[in-house]
PQR file with spaces between the fields and no chain letter, atoms N, CA, C, O and H, PARSE charges and radii, in Angstrom:
ATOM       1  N    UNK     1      93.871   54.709  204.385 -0.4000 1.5000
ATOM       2  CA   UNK     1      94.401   54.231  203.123 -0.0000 2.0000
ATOM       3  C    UNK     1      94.417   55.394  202.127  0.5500 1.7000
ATOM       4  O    UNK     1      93.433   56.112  201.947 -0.5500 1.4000
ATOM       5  N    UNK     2      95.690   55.555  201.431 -0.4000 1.5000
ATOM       6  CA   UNK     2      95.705   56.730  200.354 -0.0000 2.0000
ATOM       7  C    UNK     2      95.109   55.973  199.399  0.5500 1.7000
ATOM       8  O    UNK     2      95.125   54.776  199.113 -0.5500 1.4000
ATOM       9  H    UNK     2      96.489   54.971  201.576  0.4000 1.0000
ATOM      10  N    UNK     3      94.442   57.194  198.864 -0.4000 1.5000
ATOM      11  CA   UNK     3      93.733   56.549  196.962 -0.0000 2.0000
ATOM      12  C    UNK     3      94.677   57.300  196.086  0.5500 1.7000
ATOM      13  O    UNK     3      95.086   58.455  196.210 -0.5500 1.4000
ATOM      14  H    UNK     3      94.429   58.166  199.097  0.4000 1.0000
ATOM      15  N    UNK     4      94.977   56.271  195.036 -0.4000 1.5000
ATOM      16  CA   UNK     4      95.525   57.001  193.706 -0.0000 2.0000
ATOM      17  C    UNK     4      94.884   57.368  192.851  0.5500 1.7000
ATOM      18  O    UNK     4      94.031   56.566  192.470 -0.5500 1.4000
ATOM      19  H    UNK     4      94.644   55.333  194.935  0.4000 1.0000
ATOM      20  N    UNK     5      94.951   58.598  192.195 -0.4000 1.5000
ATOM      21  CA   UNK     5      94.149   59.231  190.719 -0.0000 2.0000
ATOM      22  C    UNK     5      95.099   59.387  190.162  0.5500 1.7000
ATOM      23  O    UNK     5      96.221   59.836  190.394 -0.5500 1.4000
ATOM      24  H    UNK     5      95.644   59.249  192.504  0.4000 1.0000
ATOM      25  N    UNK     6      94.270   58.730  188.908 -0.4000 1.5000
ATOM      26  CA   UNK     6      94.259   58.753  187.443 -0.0000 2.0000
ATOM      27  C    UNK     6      94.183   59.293  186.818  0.5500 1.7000
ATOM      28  O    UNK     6      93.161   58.949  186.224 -0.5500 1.4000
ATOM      29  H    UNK     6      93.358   58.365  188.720  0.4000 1.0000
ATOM      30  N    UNK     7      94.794   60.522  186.123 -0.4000 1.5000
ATOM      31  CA   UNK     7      93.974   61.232  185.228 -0.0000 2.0000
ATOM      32  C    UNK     7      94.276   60.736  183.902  0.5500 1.7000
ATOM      33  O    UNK     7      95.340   60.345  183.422 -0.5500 1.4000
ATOM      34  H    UNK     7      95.624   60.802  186.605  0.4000 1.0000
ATOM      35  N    UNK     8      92.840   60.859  183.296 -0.4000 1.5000
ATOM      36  CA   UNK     8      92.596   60.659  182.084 -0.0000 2.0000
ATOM      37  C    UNK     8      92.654   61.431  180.928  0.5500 1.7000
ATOM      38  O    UNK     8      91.853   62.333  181.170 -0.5500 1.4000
ATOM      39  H    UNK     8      91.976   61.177  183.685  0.4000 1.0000
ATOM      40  N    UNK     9      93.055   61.602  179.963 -0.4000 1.5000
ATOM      41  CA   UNK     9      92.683   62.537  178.490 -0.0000 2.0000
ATOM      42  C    UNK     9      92.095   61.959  177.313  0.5500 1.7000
ATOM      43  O    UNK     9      92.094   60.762  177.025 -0.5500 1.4000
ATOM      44  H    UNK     9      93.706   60.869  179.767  0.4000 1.0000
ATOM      45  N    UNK    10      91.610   62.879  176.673 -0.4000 1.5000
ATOM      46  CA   UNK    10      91.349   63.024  175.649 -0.0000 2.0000
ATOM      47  C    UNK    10      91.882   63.758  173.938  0.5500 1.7000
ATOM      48  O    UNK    10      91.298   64.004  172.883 -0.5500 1.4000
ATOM      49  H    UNK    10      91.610   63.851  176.906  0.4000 1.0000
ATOM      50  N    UNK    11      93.125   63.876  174.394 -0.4000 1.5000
ATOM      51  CA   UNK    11      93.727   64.839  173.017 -0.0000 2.0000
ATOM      52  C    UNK    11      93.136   64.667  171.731  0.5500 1.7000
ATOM      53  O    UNK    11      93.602   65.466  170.918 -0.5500 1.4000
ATOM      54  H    UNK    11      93.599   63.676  175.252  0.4000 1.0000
ATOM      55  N    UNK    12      92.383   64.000  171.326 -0.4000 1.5000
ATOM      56  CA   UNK    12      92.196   63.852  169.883 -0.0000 2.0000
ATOM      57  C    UNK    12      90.269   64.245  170.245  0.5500 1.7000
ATOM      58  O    UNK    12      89.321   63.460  170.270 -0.5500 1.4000
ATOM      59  H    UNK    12      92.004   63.351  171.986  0.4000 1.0000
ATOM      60  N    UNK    13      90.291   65.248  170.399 -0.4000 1.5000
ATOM      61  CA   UNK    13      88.392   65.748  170.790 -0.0000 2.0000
ATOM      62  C    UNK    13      87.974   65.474  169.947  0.5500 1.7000
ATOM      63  O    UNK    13      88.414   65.121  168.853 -0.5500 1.4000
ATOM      64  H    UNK    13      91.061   65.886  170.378  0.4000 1.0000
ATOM      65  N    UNK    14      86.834   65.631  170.440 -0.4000 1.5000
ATOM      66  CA   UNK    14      84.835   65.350  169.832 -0.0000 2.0000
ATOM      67  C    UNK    14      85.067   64.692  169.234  0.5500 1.7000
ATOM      68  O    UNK    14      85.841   64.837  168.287 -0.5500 1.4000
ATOM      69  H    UNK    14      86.477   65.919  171.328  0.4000 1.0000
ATOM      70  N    UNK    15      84.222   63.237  169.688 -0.4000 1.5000
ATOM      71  CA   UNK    15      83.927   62.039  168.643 -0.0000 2.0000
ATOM      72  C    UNK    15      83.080   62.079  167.238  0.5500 1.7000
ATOM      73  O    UNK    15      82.923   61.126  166.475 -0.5500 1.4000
ATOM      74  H    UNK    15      83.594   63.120  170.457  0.4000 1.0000
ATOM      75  N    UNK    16      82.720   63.025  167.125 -0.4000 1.5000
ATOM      76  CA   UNK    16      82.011   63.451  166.031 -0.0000 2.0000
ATOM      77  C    UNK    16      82.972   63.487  164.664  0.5500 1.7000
ATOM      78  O    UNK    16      84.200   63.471  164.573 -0.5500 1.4000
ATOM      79  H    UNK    16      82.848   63.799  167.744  0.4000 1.0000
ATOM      80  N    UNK    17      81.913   63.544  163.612 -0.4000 1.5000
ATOM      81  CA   UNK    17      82.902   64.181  162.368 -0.0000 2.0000
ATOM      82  C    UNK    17      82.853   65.751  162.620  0.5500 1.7000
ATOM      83  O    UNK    17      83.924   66.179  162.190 -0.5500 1.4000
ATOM      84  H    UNK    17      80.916   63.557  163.685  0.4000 1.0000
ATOM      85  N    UNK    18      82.189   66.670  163.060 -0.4000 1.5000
ATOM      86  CA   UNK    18      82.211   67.933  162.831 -0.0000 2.0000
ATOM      87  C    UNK    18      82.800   68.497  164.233  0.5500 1.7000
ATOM      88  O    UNK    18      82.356   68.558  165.379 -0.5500 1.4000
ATOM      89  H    UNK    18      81.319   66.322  163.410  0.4000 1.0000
ATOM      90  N    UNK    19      84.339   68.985  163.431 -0.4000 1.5000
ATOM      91  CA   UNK    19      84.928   69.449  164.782 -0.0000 2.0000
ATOM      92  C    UNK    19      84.664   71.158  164.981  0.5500 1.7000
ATOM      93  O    UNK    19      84.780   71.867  163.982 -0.5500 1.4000
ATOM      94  H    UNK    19      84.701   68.936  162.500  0.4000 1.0000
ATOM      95  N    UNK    20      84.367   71.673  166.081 -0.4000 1.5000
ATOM      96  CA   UNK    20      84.058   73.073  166.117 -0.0000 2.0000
ATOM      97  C    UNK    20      85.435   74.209  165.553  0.5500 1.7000
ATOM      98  O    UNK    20      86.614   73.894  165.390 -0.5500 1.4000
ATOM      99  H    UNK    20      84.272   71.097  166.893  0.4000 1.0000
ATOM     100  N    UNK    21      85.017   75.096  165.418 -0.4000 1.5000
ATOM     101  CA   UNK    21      85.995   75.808  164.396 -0.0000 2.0000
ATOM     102  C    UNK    21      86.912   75.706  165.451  0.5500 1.7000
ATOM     103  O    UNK    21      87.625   74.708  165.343 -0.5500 1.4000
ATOM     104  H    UNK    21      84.059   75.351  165.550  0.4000 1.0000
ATOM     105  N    UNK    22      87.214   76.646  166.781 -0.4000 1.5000
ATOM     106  CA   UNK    22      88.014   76.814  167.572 -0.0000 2.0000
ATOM     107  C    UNK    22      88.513   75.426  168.082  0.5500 1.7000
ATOM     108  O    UNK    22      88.929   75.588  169.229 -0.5500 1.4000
ATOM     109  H    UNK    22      86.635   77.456  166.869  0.4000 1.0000
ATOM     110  N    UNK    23      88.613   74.382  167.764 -0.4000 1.5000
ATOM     111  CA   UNK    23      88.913   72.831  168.049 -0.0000 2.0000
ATOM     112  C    UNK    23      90.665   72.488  167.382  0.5500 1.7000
ATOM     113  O    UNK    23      90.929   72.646  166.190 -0.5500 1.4000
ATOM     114  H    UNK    23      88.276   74.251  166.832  0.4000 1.0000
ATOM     115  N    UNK    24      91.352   72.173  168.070 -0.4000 1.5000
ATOM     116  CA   UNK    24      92.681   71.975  166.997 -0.0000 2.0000
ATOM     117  C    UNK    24      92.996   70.599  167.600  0.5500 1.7000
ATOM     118  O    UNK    24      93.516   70.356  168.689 -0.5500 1.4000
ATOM     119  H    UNK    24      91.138   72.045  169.038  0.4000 1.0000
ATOM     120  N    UNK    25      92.593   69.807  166.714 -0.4000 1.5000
ATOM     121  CA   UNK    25      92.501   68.234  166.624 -0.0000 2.0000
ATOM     122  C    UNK    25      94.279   67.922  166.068  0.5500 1.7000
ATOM     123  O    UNK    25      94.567   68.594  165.078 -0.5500 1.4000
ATOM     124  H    UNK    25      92.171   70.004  165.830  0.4000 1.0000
ATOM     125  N    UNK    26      94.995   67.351  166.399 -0.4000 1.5000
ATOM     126  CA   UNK    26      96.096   66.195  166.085 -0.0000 2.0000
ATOM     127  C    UNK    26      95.302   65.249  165.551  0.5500 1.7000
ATOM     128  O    UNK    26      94.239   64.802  165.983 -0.5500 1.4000
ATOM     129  H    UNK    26      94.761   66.805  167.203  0.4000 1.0000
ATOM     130  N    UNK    27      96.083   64.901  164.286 -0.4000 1.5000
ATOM     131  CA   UNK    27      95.414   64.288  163.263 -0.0000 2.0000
ATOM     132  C    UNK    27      96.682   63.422  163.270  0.5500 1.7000
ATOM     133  O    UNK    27      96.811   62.330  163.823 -0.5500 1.4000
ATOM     134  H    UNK    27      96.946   65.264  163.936  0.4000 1.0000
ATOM     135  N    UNK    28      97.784   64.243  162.414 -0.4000 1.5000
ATOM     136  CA   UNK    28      98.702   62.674  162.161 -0.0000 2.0000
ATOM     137  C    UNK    28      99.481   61.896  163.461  0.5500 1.7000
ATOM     138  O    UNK    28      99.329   62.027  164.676 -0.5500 1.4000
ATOM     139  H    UNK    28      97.680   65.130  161.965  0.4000 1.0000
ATOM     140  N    UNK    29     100.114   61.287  162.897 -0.4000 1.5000
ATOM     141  CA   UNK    29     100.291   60.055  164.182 -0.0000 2.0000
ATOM     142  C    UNK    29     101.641   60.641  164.920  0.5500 1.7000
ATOM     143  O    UNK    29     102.257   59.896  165.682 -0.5500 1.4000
ATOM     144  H    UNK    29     100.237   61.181  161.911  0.4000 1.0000
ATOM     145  N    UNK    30     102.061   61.894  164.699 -0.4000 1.5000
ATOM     146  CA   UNK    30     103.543   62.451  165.070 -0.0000 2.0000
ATOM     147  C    UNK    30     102.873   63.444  165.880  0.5500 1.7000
ATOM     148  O    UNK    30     103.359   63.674  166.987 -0.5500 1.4000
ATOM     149  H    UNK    30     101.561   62.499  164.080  0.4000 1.0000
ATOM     150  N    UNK    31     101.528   64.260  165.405 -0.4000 1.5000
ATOM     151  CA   UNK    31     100.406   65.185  166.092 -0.0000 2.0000
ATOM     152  C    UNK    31     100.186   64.715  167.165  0.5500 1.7000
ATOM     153  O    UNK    31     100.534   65.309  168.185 -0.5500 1.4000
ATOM     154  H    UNK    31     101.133   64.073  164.506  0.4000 1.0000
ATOM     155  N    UNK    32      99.449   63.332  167.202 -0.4000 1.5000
ATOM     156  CA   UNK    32      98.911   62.707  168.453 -0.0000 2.0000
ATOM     157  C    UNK    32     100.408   62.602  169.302  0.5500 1.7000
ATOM     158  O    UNK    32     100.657   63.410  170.196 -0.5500 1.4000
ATOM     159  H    UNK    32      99.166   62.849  166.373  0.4000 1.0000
ATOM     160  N    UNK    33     101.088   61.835  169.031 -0.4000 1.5000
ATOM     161  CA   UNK    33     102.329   61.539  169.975 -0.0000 2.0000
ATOM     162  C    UNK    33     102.502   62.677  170.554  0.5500 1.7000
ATOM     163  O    UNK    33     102.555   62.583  171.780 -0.5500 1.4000
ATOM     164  H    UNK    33     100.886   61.179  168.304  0.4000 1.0000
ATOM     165  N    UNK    34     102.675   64.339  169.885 -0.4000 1.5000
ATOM     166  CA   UNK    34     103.208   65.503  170.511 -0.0000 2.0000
ATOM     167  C    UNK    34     102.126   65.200  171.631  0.5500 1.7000
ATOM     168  O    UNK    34     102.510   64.612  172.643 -0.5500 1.4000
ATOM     169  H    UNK    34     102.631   64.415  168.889  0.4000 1.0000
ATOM     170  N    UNK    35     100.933   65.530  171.520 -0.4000 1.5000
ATOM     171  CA   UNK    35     100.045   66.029  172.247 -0.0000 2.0000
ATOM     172  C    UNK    35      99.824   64.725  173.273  0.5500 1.7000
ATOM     173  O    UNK    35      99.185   64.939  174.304 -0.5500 1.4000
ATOM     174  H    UNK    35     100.621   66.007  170.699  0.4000 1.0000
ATOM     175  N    UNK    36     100.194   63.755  173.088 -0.4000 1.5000
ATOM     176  CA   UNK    36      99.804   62.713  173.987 -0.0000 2.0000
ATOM     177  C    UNK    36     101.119   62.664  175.192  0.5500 1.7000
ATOM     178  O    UNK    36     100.859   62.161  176.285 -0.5500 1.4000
ATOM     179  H    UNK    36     100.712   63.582  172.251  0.4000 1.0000
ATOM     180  N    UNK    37     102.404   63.165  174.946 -0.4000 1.5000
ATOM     181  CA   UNK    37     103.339   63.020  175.661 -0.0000 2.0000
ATOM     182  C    UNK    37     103.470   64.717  176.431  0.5500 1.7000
ATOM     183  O    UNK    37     104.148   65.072  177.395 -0.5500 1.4000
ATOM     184  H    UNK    37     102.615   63.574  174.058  0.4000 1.0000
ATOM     185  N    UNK    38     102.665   65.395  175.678 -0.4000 1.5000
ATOM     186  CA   UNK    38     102.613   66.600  176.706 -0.0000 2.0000
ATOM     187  C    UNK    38     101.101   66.252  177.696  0.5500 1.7000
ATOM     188  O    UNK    38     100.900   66.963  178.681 -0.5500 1.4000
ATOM     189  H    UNK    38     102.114   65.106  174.895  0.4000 1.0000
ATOM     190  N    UNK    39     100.583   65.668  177.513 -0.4000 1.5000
ATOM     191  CA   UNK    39      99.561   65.466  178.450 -0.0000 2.0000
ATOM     192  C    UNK    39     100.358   64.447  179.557  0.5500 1.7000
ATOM     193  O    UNK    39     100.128   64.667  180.746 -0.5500 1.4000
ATOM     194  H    UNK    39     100.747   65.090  176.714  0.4000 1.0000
ATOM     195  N    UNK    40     101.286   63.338  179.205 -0.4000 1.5000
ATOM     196  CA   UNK    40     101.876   62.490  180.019 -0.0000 2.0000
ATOM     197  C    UNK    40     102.441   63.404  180.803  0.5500 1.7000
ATOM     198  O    UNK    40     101.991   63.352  181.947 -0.5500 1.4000
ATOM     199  H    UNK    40     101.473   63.159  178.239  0.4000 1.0000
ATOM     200  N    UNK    41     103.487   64.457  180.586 -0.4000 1.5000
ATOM     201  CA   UNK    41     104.366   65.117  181.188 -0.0000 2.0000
ATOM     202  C    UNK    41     103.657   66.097  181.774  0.5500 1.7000
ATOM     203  O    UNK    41     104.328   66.877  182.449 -0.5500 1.4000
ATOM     204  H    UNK    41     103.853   64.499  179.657  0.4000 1.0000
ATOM     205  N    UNK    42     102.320   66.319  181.708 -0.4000 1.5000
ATOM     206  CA   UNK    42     101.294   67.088  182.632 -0.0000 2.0000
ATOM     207  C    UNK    42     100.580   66.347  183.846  0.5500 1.7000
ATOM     208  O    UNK    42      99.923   66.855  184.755 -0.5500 1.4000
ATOM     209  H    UNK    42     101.775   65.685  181.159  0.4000 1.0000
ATOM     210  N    UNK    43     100.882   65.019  183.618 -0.4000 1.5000
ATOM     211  CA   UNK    43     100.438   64.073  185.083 -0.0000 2.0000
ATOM     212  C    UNK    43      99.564   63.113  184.300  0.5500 1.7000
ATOM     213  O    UNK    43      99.483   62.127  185.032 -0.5500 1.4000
ATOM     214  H    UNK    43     101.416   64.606  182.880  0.4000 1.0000
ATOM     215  N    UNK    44      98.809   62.865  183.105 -0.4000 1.5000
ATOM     216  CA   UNK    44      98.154   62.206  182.799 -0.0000 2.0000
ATOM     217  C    UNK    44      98.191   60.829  182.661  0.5500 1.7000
ATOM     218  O    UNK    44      98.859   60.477  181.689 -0.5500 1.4000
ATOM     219  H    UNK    44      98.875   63.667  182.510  0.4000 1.0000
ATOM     220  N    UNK    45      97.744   60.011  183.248 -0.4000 1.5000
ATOM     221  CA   UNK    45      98.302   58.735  183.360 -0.0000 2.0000
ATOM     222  C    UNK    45      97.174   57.454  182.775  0.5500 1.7000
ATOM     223  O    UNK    45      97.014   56.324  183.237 -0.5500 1.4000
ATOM     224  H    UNK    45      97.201   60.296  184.038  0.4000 1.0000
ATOM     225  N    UNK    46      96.438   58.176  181.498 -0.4000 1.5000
ATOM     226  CA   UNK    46      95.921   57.558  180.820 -0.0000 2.0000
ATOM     227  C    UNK    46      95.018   58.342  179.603  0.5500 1.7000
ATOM     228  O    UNK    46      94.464   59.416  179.840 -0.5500 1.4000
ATOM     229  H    UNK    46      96.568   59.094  181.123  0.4000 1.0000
ATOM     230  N    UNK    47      94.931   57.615  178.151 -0.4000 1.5000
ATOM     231  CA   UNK    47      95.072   58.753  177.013 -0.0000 2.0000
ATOM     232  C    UNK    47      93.708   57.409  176.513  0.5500 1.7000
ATOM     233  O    UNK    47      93.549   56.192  176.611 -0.5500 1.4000
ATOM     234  H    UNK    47      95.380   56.743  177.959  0.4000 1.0000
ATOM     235  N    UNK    48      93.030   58.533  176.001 -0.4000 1.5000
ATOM     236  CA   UNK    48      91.685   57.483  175.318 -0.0000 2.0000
ATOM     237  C    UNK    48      91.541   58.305  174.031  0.5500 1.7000
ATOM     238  O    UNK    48      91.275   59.482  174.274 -0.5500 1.4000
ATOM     239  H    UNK    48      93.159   59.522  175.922  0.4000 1.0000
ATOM     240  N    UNK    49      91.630   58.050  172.917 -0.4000 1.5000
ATOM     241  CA   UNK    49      91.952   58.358  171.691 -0.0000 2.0000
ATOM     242  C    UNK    49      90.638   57.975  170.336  0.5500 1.7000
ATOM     243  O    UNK    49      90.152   56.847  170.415 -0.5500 1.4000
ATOM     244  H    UNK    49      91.846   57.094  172.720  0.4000 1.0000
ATOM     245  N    UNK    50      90.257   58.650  169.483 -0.4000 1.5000
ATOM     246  CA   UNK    50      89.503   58.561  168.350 -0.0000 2.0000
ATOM     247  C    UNK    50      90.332   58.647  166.991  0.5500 1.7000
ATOM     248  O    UNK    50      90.507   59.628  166.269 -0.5500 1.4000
ATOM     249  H    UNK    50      90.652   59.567  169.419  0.4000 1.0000
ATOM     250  N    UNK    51      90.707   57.579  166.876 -0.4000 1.5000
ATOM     251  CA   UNK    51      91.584   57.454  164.943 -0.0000 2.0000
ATOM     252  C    UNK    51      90.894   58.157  164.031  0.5500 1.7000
ATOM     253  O    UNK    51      89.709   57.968  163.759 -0.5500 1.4000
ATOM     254  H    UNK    51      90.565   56.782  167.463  0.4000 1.0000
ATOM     255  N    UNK    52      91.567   58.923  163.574 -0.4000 1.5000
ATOM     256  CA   UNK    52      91.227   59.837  162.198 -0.0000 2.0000
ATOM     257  C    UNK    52      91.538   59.947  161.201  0.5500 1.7000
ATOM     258  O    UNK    52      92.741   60.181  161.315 -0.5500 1.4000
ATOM     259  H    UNK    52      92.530   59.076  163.795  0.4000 1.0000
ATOM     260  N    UNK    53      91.181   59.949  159.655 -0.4000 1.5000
ATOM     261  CA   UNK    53      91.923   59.542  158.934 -0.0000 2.0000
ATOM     262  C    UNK    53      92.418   61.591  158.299  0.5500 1.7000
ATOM     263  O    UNK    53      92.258   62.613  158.967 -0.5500 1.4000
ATOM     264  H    UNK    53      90.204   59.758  159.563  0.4000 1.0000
ATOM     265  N    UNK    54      92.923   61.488  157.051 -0.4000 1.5000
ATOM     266  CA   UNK    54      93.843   62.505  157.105 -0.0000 2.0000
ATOM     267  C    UNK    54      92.935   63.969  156.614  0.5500 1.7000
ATOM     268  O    UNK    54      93.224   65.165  156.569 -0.5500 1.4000
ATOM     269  H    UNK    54      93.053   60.658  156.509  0.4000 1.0000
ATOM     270  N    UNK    55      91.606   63.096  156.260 -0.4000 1.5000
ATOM     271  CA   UNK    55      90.858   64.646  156.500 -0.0000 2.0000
ATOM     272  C    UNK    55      90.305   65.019  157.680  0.5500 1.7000
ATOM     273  O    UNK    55      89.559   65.998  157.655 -0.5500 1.4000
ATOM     274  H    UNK    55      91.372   62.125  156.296  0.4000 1.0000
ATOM     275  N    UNK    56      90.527   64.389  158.844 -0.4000 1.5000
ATOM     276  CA   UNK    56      89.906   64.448  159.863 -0.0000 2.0000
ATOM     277  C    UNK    56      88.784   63.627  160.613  0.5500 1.7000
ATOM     278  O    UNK    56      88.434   63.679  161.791 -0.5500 1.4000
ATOM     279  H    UNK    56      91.133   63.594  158.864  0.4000 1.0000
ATOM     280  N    UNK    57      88.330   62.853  159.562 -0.4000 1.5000
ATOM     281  CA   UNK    57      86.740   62.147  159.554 -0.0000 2.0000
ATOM     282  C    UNK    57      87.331   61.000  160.776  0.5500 1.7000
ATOM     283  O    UNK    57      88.491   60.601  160.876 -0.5500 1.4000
ATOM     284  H    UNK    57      88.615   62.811  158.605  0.4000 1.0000
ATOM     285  N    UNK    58      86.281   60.664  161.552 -0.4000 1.5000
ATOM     286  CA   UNK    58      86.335   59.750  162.458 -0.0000 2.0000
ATOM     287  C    UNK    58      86.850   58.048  161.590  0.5500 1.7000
ATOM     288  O    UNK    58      86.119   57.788  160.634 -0.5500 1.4000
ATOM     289  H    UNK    58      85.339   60.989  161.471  0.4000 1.0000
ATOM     290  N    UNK    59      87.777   57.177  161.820 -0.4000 1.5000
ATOM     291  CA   UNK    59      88.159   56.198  161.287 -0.0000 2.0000
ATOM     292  C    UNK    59      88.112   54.811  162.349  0.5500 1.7000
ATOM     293  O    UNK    59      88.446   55.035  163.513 -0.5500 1.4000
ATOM     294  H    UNK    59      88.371   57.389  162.597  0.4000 1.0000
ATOM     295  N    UNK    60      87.762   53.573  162.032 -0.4000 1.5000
ATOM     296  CA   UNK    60      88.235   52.546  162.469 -0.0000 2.0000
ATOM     297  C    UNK    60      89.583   51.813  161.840  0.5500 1.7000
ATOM     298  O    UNK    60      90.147   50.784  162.212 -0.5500 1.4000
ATOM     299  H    UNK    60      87.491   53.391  161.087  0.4000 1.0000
ATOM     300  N    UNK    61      89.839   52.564  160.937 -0.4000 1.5000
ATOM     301  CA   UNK    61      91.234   51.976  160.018 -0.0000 2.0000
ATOM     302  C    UNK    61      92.014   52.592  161.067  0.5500 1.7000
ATOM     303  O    UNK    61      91.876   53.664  161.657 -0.5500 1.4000
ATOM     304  H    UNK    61      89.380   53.399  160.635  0.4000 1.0000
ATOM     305  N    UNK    62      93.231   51.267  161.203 -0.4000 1.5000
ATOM     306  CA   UNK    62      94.074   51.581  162.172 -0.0000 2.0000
ATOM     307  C    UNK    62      95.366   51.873  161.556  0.5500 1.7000
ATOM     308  O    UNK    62      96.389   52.385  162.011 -0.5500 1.4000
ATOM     309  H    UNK    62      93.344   50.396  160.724  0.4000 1.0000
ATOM     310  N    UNK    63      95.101   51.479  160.557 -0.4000 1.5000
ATOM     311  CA   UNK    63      96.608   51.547  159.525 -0.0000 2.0000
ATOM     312  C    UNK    63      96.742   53.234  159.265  0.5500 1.7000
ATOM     313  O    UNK    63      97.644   53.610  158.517 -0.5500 1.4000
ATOM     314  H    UNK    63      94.270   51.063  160.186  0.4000 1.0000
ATOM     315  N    UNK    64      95.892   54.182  159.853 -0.4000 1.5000
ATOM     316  CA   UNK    64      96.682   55.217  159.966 -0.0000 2.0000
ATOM     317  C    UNK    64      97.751   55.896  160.867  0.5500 1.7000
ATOM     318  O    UNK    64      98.279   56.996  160.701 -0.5500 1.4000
ATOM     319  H    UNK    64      95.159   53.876  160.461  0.4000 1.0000
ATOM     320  N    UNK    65      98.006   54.731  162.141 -0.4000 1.5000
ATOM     321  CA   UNK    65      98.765   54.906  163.355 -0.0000 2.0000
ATOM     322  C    UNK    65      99.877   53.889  162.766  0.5500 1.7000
ATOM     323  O    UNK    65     100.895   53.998  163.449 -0.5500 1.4000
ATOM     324  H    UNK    65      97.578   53.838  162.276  0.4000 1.0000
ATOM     325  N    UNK    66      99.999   53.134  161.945 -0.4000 1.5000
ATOM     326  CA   UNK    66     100.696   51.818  161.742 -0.0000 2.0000
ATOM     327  C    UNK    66     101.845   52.492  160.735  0.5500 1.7000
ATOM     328  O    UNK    66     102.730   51.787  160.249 -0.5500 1.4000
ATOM     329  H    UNK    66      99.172   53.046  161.390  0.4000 1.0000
């Protein structure tokens, strides 16, 4: 039996508020899309994401993707 993989991403790194200097986070929602559809078109076939609001800070407000 063949197995299928999944690969997974992460484009929007470290769940933290403090992103490391060398870190280049997609923040707005046109950012994420770039970076989420070049990971698709790299084989990725699943995207797990941390909402941010526009200074960067970790968010549960979703109305910044909306």
């Amino acid at each position: 039996m063949k197995r299928k993989i999944i690969i997974a991403v992460a484009p929007v790194k470290n769940p933290g508020n403090m992103l490391p200097e060398q870190c280049i986070n997609p923040i707005t929602p046109e950012q994420v899309a770039e970076q989420t559809i070049a990971c698709a078109q790299a084989g990725a076939g699943m995207v797990h994401l941390h909402v941010r609001d526009n200074n960067g800070e970790q968010t549960g407000d979703l109305t910044h993707f909306s």
